[in-house]
C-alpha positions as CSV (number, residue, x, y, z in Angstrom):
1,X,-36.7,-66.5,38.3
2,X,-35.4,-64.5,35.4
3,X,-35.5,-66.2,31.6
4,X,-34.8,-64.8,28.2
5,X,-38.1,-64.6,25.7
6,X,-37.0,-62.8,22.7
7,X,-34.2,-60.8,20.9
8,X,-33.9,-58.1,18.2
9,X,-30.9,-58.0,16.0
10,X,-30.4,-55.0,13.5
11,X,-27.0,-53.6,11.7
12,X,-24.6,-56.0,13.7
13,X,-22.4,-58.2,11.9
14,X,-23.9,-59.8,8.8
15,X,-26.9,-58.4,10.3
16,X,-28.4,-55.7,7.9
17,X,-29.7,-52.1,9.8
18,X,-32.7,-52.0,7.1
19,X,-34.8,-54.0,9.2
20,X,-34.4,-56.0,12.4
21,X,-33.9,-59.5,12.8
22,X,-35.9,-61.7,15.6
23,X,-35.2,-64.4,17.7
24,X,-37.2,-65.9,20.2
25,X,-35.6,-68.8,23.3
26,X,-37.5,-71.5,24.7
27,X,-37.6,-72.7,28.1
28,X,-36.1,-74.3,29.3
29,X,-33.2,-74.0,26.5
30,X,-32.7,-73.1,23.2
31,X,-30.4,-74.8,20.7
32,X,-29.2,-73.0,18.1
33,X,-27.7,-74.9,15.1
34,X,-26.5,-73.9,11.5
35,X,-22.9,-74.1,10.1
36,X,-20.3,-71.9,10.2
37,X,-21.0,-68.1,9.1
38,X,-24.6,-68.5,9.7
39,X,-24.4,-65.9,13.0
40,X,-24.8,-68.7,16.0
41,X,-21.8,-66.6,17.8
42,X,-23.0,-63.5,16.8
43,X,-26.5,-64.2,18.7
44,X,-24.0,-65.3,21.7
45,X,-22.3,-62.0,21.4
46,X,-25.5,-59.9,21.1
47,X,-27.4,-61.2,23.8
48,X,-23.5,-60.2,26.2
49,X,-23.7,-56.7,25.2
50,X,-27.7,-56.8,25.6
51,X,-27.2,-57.6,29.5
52,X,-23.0,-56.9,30.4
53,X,-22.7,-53.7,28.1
54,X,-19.5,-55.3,26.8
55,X,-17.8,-56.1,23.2
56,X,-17.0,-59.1,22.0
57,X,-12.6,-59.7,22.1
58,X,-11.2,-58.7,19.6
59,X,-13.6,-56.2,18.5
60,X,-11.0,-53.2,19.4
61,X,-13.0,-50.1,19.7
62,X,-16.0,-52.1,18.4
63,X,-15.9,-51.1,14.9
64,X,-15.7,-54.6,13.3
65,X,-18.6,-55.2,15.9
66,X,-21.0,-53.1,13.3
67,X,-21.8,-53.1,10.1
68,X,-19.8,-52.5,7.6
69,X,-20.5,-48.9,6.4
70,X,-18.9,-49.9,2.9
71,X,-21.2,-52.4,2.2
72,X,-24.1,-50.1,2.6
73,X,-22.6,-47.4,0.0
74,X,-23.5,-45.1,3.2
75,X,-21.4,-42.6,5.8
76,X,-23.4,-43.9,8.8
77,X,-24.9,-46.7,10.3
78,X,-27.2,-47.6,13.4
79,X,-27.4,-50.7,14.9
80,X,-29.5,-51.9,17.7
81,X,-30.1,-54.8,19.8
82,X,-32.9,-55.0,21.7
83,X,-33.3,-57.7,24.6
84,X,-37.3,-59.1,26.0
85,X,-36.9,-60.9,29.5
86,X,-38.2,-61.4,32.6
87,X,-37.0,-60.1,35.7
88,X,-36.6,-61.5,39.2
89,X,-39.9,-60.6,40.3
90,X,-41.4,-62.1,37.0
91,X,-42.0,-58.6,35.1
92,X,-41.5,-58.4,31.5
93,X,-39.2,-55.8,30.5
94,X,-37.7,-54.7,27.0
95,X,-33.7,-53.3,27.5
96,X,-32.7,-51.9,23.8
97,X,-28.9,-50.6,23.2
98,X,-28.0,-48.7,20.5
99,X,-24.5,-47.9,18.4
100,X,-23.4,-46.1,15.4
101,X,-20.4,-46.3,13.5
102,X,-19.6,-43.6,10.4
103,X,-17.0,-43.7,8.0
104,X,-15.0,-40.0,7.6
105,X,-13.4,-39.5,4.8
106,X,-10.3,-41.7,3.7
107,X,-10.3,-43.2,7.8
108,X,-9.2,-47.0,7.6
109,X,-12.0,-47.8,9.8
110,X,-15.3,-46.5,10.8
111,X,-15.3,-45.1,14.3
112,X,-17.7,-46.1,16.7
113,X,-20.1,-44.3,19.3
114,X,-22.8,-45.8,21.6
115,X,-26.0,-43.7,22.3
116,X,-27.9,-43.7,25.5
117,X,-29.5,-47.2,25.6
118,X,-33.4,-47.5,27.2
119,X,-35.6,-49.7,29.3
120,X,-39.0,-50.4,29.0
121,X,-40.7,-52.5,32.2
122,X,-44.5,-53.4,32.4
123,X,-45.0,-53.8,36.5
124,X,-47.3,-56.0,38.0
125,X,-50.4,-53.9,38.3
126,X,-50.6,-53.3,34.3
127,X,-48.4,-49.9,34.0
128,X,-45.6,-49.2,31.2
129,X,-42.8,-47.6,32.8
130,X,-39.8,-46.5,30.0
131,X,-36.2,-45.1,31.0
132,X,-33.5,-43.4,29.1
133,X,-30.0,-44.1,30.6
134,X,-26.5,-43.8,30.4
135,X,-24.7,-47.3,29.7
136,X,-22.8,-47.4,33.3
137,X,-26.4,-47.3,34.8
138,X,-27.9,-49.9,32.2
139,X,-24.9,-51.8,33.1
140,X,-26.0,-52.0,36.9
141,X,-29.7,-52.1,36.1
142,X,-29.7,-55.1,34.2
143,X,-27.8,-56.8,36.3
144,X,-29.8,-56.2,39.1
145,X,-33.0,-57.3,36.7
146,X,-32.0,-61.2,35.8
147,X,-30.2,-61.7,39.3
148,X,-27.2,-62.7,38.4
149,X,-23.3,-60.9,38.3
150,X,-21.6,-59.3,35.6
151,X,-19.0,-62.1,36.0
152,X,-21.8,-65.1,35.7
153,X,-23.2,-63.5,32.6
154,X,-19.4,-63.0,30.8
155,X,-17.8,-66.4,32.1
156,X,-20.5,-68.7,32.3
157,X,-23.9,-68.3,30.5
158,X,-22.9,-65.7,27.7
159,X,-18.6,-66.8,27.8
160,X,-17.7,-66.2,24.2
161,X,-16.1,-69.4,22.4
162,X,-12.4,-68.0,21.9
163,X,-12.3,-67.7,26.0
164,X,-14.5,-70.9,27.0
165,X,-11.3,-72.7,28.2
166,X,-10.3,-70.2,30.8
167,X,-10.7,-73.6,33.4
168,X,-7.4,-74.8,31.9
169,X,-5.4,-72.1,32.1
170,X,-2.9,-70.7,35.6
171,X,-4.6,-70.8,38.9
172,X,-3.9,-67.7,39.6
173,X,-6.2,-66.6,36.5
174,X,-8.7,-69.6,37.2
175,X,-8.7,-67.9,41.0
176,X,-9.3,-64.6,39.7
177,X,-12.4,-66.0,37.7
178,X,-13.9,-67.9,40.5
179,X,-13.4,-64.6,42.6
180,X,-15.4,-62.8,40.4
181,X,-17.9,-65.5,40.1
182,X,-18.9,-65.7,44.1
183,X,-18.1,-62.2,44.3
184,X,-15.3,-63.0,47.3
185,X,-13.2,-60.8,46.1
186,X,-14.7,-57.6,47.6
187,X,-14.3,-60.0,51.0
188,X,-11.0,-60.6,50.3
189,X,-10.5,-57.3,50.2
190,X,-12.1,-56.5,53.6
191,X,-9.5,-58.9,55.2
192,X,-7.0,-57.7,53.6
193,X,-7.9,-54.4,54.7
194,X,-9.0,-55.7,58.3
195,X,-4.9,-57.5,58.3
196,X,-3.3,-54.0,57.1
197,X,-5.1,-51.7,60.0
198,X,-4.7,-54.2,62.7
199,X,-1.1,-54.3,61.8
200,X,-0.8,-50.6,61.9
201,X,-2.5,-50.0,65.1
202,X,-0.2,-52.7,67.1
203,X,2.7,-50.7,65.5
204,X,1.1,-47.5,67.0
205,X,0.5,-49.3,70.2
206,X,4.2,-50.2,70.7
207,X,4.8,-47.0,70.1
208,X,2.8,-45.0,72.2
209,X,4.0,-47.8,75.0
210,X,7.5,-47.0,74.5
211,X,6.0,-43.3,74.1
212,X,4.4,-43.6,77.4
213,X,7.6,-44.3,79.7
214,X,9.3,-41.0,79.0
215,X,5.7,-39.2,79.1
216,X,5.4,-40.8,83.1
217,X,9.0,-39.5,83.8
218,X,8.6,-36.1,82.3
219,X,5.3,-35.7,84.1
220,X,7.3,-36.2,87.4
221,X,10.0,-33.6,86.5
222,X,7.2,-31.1,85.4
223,X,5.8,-31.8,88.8
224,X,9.0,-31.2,90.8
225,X,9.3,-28.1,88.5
226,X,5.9,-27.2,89.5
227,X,6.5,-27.4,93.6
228,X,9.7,-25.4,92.8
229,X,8.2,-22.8,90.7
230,X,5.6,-22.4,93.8
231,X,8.6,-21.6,96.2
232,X,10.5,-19.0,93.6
233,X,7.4,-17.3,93.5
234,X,7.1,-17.1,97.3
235,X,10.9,-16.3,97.6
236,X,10.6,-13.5,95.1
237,X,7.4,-11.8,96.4
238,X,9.6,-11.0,99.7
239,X,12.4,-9.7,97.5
240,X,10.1,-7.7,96.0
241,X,8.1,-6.2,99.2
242,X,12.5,-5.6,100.5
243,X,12.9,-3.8,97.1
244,X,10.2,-1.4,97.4
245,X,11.0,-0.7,101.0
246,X,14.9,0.2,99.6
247,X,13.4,1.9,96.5
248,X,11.4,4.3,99.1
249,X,14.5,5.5,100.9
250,X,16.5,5.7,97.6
251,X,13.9,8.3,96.1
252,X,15.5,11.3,97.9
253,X,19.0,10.2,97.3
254,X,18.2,9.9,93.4
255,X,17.1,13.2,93.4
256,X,19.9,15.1,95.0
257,X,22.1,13.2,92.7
258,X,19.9,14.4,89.9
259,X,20.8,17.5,91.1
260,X,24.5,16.9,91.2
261,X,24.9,15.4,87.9
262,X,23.5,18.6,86.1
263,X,25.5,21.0,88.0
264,X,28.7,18.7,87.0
265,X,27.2,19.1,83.6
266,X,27.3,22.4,83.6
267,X,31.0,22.9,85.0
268,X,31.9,20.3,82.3
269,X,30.5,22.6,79.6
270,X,32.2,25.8,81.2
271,X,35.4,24.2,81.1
272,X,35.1,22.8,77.6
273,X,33.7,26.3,76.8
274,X,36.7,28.4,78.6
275,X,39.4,25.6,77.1
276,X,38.3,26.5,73.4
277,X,38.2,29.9,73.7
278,X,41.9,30.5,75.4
279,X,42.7,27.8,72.8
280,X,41.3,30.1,69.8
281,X,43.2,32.9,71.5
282,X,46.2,31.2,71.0
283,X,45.4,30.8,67.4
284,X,44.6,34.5,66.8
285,X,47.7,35.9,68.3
286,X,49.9,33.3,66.4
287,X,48.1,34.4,62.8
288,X,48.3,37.8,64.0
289,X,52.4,37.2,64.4
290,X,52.7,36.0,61.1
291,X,51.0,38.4,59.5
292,X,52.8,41.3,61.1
293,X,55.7,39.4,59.8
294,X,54.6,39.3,56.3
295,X,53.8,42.8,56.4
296,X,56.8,44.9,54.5
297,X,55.1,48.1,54.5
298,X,52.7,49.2,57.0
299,X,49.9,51.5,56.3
300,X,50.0,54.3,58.4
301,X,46.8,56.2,57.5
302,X,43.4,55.7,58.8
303,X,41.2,53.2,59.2
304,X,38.8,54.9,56.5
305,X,42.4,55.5,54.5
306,X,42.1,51.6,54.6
307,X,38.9,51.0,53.6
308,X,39.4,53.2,49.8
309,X,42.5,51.3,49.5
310,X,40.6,47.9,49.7
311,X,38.1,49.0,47.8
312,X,40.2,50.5,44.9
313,X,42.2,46.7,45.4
314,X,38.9,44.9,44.9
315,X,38.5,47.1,41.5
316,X,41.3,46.7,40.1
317,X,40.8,42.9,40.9
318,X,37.6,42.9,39.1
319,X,38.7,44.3,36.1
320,X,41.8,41.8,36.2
321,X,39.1,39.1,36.7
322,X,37.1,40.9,33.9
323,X,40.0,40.9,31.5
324,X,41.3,37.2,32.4
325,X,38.1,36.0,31.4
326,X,37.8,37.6,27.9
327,X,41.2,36.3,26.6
328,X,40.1,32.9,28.0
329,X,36.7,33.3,25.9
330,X,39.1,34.3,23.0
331,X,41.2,31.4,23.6
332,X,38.6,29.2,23.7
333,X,37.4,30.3,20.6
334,X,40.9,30.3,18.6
335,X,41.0,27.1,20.0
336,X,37.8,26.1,18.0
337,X,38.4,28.0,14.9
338,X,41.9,25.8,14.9
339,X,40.0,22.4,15.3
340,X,37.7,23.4,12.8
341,X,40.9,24.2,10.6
342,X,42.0,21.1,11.0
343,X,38.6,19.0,10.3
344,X,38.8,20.9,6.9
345,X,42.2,20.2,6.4
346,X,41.5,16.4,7.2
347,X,38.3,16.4,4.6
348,X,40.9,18.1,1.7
349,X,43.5,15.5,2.3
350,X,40.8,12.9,2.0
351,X,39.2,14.5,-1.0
352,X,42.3,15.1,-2.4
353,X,43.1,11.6,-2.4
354,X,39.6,10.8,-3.8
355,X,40.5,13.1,-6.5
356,X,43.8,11.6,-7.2
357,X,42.5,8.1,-7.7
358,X,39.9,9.8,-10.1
359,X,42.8,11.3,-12.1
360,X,44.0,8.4,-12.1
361,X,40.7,6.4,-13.3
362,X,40.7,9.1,-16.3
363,X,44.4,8.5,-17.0
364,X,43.3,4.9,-17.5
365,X,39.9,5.5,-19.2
366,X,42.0,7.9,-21.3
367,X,44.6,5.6,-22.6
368,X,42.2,3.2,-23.3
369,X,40.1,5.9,-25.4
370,X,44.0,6.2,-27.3
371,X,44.0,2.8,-27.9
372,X,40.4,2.5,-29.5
373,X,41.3,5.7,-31.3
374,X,44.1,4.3,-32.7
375,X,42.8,1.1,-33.8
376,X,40.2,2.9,-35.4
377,X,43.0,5.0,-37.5
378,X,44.8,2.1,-38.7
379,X,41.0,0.9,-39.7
380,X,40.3,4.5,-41.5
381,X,43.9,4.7,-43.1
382,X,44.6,8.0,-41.4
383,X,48.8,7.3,-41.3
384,X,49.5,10.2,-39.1
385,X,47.2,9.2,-36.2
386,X,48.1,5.3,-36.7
387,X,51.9,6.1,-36.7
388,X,51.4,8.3,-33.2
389,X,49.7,5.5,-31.7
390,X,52.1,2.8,-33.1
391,X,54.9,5.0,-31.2
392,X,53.3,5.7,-28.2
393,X,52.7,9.2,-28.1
394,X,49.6,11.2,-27.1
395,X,46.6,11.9,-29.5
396,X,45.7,15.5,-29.5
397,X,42.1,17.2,-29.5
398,X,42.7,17.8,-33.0
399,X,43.5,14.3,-33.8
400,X,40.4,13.0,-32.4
401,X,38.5,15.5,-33.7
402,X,40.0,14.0,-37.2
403,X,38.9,10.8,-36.7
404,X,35.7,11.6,-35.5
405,X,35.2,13.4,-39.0
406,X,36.3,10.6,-40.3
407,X,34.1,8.1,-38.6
408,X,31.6,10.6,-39.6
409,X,32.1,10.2,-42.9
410,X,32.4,6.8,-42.7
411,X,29.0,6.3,-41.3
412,X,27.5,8.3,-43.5
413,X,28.6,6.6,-46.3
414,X,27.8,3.1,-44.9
415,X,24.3,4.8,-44.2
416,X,23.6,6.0,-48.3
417,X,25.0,2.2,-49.2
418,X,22.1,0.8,-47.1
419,X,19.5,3.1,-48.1
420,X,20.7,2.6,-51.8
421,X,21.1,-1.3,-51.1
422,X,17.9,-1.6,-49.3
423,X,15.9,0.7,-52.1
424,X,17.0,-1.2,-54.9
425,X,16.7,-4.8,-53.0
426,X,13.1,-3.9,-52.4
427,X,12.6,-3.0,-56.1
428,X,14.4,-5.7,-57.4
429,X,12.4,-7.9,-54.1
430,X,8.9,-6.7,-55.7
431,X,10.0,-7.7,-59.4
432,X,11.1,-10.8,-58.4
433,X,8.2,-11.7,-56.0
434,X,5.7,-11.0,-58.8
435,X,7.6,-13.1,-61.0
436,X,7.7,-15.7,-58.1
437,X,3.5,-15.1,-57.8
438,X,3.5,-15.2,-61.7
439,X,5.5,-18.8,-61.6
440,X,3.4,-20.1,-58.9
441,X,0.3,-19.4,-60.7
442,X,1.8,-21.0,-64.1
443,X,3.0,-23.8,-61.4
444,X,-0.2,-24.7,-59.8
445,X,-1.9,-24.4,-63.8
446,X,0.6,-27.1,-65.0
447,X,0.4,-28.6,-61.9
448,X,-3.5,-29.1,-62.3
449,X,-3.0,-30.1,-65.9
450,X,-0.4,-32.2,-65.7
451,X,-2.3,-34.5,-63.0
452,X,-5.7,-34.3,-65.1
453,X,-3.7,-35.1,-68.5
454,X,-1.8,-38.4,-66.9
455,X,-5.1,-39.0,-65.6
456,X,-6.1,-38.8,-69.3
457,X,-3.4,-40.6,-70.5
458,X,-3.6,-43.0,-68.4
459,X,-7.1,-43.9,-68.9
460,X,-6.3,-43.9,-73.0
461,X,-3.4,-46.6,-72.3
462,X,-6.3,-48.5,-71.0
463,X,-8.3,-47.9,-73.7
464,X,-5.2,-48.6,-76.4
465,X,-4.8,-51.7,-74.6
466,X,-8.4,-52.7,-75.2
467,X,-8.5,-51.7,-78.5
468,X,-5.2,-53.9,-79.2
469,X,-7.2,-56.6,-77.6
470,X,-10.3,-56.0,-80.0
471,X,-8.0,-55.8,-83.2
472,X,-6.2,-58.9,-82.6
473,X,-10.1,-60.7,-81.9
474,X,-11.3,-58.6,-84.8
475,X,-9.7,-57.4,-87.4
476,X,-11.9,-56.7,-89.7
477,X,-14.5,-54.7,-87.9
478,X,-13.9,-51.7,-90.2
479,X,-15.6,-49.5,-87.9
480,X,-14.1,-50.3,-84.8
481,X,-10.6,-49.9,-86.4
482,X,-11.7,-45.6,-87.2
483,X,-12.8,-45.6,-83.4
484,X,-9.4,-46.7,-82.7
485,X,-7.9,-44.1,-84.9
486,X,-10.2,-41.2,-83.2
487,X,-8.5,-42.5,-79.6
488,X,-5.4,-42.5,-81.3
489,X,-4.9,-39.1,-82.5
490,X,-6.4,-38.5,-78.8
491,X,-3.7,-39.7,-77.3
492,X,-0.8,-38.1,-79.5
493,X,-2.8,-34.9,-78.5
494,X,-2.5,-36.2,-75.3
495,X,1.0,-36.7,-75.5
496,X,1.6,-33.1,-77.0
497,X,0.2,-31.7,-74.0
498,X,2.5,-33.4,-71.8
499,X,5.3,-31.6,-73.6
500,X,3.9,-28.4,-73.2
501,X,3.7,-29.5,-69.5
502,X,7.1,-29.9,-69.3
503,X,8.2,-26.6,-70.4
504,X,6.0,-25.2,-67.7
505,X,8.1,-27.3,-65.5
506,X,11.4,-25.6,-67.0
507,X,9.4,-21.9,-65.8
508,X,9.4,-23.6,-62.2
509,X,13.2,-24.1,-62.3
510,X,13.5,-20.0,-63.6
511,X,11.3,-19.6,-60.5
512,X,13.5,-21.1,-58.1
513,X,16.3,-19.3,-59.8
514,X,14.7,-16.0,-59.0
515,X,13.9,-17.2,-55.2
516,X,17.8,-18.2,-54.9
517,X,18.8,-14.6,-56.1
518,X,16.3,-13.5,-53.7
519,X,18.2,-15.1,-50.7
520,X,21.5,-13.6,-52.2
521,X,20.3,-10.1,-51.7
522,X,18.5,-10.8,-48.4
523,X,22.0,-12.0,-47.3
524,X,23.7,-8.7,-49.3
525,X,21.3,-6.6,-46.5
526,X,22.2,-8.7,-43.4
527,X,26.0,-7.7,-44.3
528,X,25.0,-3.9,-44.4
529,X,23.2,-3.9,-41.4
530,X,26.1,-5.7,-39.5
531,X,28.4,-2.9,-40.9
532,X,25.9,-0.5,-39.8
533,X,25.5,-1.8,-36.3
534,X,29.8,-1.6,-35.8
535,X,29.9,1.8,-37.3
536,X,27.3,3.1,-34.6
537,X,29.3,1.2,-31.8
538,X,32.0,3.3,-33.2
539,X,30.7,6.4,-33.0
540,X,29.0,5.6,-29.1
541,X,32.9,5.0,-28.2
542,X,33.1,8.5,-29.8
543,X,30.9,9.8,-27.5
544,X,32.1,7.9,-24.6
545,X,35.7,9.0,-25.0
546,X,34.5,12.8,-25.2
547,X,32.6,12.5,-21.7
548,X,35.5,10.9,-20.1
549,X,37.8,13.7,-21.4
550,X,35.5,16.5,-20.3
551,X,35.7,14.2,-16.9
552,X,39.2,14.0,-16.3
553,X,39.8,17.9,-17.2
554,X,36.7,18.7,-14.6
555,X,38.7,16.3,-12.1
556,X,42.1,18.1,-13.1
557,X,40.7,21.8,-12.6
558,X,39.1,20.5,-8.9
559,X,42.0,18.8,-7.6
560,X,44.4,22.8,-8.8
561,X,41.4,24.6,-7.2
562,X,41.6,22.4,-4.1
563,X,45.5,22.2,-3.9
564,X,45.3,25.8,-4.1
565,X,43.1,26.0,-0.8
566,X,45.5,23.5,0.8
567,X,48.4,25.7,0.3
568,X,46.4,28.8,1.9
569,X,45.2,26.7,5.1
């Protein structure tokens, strides 16, 4: 008989997978007592997947089964359970099972992989025998060891306490369970199987009964065909035997009639042959008619006469042909030259249109050059150009030419302002910027001064106040009342300083003066350079309105020169 002797726990549960935990069992049982969280089930649940190869429920992919990789501060961990017993025949054997479960990366859970478990047996006469397996065949081998099912160990001695009451639940399940128990249910299924094929083969038998009747009757019609098909054969070797006697006296009658049907053959042809020809007879004398008809003047010379006739006919034909076919070449050409006439008279018309528009876009850009023009002269004051535009009419070459003199002039002018502005703004920038360094300086002196004199004044108050205090306690101390004197006249010096202090603060106030007429001329230069920057957008409309002019009379002389060519074509 099979028992249980010891057990090896490591990295299951609240097992750690440093080092292995032992357990050995009794005989002939082992109680196992401690309260809750202590492992008891966990034991249970080791010792099922030691033997069955299955998870505890509720395990999932058996993760929660392991232990926890977190716990360990580790990616991996290995857990193994290892199971001593004795076998049927009373051999001690070792069966080990090993998992490992890693943690990748952010993963919720670990995931779980079991390894090739092993079997170690030590046989009767003394020898170690150790095996490496996949878990399927562990499965089966184990099994076969302790003598029992897979469904003993899993509902009976190992059931796990969350499915101990399967007794109380259906009948159908309870059946099921029981099945598995006493292994009936691979007999079941041999009745079931016996019940399906018997049923089949009694349909088969009714029918290949049913079958059977019409097989019996065709068998008797194949037989009467049989005996018939005998006497055909019988009838038909006499017919045959008659029709080779016939066919022997029919020979020389097939060949004379061979004979026969080629000479009517023959006379066939010759009357075919003799029909067409009177028939094309008929046709030449009737064309021979009408020609003779259409014949005004007969040639009455020889038949050589004829022949230098025809010939000098052909020539003249030729040279006809000859000539026919150069005035269609010339044709063909005048033809050509005449499309190609009219493509060029197609691509004028459109570039004369292309040319018109442009006129028309110079026209435009022109008037609009008028109008700058003429705002410009009522700028300038030039009253001869301001009271053309202010009626309308056309500015002439020389007029723009005036006011481009003028805008010349203009710039020119506005250009010596800023150089003089600008020259005497930075000499009257450097005066006043060393007077600015000159004031700072005197500034930070009085500054510096000032703070070290109230510091000294302040500290003689204090002093002043002391010496008040000593006069009122002692007025007589003769020598104490000269000390006092000495601080006095300190302090009045004191004081004289400070007014000195405040006249360096009136040089601050000149200072910012100077720095406020410094902003008056930085703004004085802004202006010029704004005047400056509209009289050079002046003069680029200048310059824009002379391109556009030489433009439109470019445009003007290619649109004559074009028109021109029109006319011609």
């Amino acid at each position: 008989m099979s028992k249980l002797e010891e057990m090896s726990i490591q990295g299951i549960r609240s097992f750690g997978p440093e080092n292995p935990q032992r357990i050995s069992f009794s005989t002939p049982v082992t109680l196992i007592l401690g309260p809750n969280g202590t492992g008891k089930t966990t034991i249970i649940e080791c010792l099922k997947y030691a033997v069955t190869g299955e998870l505890p429920p509720g395990a999932k992919t058996g993760a929660s089964f392991i232990h926890d990789p977190k716990l360990t501060g580790s990616v991996e961990v290995k857990a193994k359970v290892a199971l001593k017993a004795r076998d049927v025949r009373n051999c001690s054997m070792i069966a080990a099972r090993n998992l490992v479960a890693t943690q990748r990366g952010t993963a919720k859970g670990p995931s779980l992989k079991t390894l090739d478990g092993a079997i170690k047996r030590v046989t009767s006469d003394g020898k170690i025998t150790s095996r490496s397996m996949r878990v399927s065949e562990m499965d089966t081998e184990m099994v076969n060891s302790l003598g029992a099912s897979k469904a003993v160990f899993e509902n009976v001695i190992f059931c796990h306490q969350e499915e101990s009451n399967w007794p109380l639940q259906e009948a159908k399940s309870v059946k099921e369970r029981f099945d598995d128990l006493f292994a009936s249910s691979r007999y079941v299924k041999a009745l079931d199987a016996l019940r399906k094929s018997k049923t089949e083969l009694e349909n088969k038998a009714k029918g290949c009964r049913s079958e059977l009747k019409y097989l019996i009757r065709s068998k008797d019609e194949a037989n009467q065909v049989r005996h018939q098909k005998v006497d055909k054969e019988h009838d038909l070797e006499d017919k045959m035997r008659e029709l080779s006697k016939v066919n022997e006296e029919l020979d020389p009658i097939c060949v004379q009639l061979t004979l026969y049907r080629r000479r009517y053959k023959e006379l066939v042809d010759y009357q075919a042959n003799a029909k067409s020809l009177s028939e094309q007879k008929r046709n030449l004398e009737e064309s021979l008619r009408e020609l003779n008809n259409k014949i005004i003047n007969k040639f009455e010379g020889s038949d050589e006469e004829l022949k230098e006739a025809i010939e000098k006919a052909d020539e003249q034909l030729g040279e006809w042909q000859r000539s026919l076919t150069r005035n269609e070449m010339d044709l063909k050409q005048t033809r050509s030259s005449i499309e190609a006439n009219d493509q060029t008279k197609a691509e004028l018309i459109v570039r004369k249109t292309c040319l018109s528009m442009e006129v028309q876009r110079l026209d435009e850009a022109l008037k609009k050059r008028n109008e700058v023009l003429g705002k410009m002269a009522v700028e300038m004051e030039l009253t001869d150009i301001s009271s053309k535009f202010a009626n309308g009419q056309e500015l002439s070459a020389s007029d723009v030419e005036t006011v481009k003199k003028r805008l010349g002039v203009v710039i020119e002018n506005a250009e010596k302002q800023f150089n003089e502005a600008k020259a005497a703004l930075e000499s009257d920038g450097k005066k006043a910027q060393t007077k600015i360094d000159e004031a700072r300086s005197a500034l930070v002196r009085v500054q510096q001064s000032i703070s070290s004199q109230e510091s000294t004044l302040s500290e003689t108050d204090r002093e002043l106040n002391v010496i008040d205090d000593k006069l009122k306690r002692a007025a007589s101390a003769s020598g104490e009342l000269e000390d006092v004197k000495k601080k006095l006249d300190e302090a009045t010096s004191a004081r004289e300083l400070l007014e000195s202090s405040k006249r360096e603060l009136e040089i601050k106030k000149s200072t910012e003066r100077a720095q406020a007429e410094r902003n008056s001329y930085e703004d004085q230069i802004a202006s010029l350079d704004g005047q400056i920057d509209k009289a050079q957008q002046n003069a680029m409309v200048n310059q824009k309105r002379i391109t556009l002019e030489n433009d439109r009379k470019n445009a003007i002389e290619t649109a004559k020169k074009l028109w021109v060519n029109f006319k011609l074509i």
